[in-house]
Backbone as CSV, one residue per row, in Angstrom:
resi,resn,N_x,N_y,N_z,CA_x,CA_y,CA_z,C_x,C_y,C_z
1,UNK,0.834,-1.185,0.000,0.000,0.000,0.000,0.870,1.236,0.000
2,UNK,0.272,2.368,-0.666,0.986,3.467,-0.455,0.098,4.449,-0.020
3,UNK,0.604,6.191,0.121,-0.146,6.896,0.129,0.088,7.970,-0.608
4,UNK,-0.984,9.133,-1.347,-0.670,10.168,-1.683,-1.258,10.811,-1.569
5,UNK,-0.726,12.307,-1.442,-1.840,13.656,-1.141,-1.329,14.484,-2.585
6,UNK,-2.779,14.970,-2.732,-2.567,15.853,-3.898,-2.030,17.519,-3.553
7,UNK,-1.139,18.004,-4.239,-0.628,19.150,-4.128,-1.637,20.495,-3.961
8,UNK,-2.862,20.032,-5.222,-4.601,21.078,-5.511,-4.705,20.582,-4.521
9,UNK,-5.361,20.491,-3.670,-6.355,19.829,-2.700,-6.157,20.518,-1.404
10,UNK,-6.694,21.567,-1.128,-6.289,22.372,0.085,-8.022,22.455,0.447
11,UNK,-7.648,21.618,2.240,-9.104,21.526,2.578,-10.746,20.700,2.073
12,UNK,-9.642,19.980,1.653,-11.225,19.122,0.289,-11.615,20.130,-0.383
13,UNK,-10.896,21.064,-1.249,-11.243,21.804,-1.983,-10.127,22.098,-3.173
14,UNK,-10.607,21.631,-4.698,-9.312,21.285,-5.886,-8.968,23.200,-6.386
15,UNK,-7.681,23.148,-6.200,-7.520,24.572,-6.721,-6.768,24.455,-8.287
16,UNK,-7.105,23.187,-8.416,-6.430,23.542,-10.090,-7.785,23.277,-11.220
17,UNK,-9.474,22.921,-10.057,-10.257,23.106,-11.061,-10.997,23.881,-9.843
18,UNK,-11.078,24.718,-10.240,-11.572,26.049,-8.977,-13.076,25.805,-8.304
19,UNK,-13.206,25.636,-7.548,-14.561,25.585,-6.992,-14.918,24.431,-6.543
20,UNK,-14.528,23.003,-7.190,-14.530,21.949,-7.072,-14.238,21.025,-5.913
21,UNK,-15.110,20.037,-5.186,-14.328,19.767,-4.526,-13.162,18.398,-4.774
22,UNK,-12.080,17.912,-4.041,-11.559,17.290,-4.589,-11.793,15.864,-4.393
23,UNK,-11.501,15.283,-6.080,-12.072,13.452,-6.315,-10.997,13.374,-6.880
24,UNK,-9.924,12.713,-7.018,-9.006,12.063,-7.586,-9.277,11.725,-9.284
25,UNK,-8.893,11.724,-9.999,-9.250,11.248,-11.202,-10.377,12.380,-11.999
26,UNK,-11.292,13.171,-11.524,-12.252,13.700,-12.195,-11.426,14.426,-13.497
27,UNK,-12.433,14.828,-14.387,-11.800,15.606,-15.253,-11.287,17.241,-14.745
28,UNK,-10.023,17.624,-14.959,-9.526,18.479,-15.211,-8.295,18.438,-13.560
29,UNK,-8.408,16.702,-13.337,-7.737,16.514,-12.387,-5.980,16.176,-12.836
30,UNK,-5.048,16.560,-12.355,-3.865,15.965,-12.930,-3.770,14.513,-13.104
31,UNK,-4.719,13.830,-12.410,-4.493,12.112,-12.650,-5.401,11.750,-13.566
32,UNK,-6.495,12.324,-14.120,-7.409,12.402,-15.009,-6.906,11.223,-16.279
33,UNK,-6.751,10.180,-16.244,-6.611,9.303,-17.809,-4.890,9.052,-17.500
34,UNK,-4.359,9.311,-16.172,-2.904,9.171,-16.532,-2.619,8.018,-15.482
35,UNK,-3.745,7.090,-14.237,-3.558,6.464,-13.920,-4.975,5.275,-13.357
36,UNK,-5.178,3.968,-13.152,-6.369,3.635,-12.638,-6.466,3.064,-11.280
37,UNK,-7.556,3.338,-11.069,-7.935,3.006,-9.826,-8.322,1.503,-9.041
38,UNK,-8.503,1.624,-7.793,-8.377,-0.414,-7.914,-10.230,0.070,-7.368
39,UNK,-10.947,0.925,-7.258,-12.288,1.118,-7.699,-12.511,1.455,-8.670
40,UNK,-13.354,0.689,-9.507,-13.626,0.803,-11.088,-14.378,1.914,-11.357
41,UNK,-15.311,2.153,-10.178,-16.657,3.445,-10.467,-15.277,4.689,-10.786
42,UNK,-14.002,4.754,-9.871,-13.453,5.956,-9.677,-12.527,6.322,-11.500
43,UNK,-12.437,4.980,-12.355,-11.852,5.009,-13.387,-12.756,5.481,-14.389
44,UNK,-13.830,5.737,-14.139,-14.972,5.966,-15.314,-15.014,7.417,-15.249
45,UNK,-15.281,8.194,-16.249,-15.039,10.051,-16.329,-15.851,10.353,-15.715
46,UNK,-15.781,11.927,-14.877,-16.859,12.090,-14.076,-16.533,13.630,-13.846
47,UNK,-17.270,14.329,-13.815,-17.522,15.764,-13.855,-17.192,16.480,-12.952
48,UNK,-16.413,17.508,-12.508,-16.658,18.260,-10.985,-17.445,18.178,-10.348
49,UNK,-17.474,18.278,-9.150,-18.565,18.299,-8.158,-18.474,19.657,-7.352
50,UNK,-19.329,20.624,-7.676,-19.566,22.102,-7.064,-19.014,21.682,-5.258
51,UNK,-17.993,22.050,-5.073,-17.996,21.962,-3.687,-18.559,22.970,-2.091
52,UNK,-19.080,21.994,-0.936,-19.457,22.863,-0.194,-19.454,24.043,0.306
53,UNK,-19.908,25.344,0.191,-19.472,26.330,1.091,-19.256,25.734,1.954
54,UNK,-18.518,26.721,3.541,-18.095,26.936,4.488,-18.401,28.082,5.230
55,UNK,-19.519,28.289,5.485,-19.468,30.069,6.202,-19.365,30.095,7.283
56,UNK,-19.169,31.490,7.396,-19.320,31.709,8.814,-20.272,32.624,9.069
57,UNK,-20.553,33.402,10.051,-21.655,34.231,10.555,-21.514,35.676,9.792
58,UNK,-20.333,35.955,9.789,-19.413,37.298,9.437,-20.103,37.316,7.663
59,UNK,-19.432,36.042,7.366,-20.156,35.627,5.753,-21.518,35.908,5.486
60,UNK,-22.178,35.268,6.123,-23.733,35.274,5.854,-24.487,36.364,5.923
61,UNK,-24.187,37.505,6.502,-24.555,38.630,6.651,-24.560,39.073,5.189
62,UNK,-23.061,39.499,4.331,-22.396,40.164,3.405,-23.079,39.021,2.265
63,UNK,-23.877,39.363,1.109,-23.373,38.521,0.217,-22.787,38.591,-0.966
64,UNK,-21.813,37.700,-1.878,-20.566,37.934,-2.422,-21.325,38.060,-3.778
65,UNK,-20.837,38.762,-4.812,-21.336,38.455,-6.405,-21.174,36.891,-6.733
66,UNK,-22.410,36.760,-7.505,-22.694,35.148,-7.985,-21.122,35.172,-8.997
67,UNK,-21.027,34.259,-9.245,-20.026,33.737,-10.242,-20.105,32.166,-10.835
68,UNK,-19.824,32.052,-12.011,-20.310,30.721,-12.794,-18.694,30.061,-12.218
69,UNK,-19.156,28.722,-12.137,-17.720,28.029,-12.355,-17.412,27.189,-13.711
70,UNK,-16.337,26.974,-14.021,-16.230,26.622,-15.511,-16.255,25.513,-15.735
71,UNK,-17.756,24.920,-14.671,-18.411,23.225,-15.623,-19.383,23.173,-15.218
């Protein structure tokens, strides 16, 4: 067995596909088609997943301009 942490991945959150949270393999992931998984569901293409906010109280008050993410 080994282990690895991804470099994007700050907080369960992918910063090299912005907004996203992080899945190993998804598209626009660096491992994306360059390695497989010993779960088969995780080898099949699969889309970003909009990841959770996090607020806080300070946040919820203020709210931020909408913004699209790019998937």
């Amino acid at each position: 067995m080994s282990a690895w942490s991804c470099p994007h991945d700050i907080d369960n959150i992918c910063q090299r596909v912005q907004g996203a949270s992080c899945e190993p393999g998804m598209r626009g992931c660096v491992l994306a088609g360059r390695v497989r998984f010993a779960n088969e569901q995780m080898n099949l293409p699969r889309k970003p997943v909009r990841a959770e906010a996090v607020s806080t109280p300070d946040e919820q008050t203020a709210k931020p301009a909408r913004r699209r993410l790019p998937f």
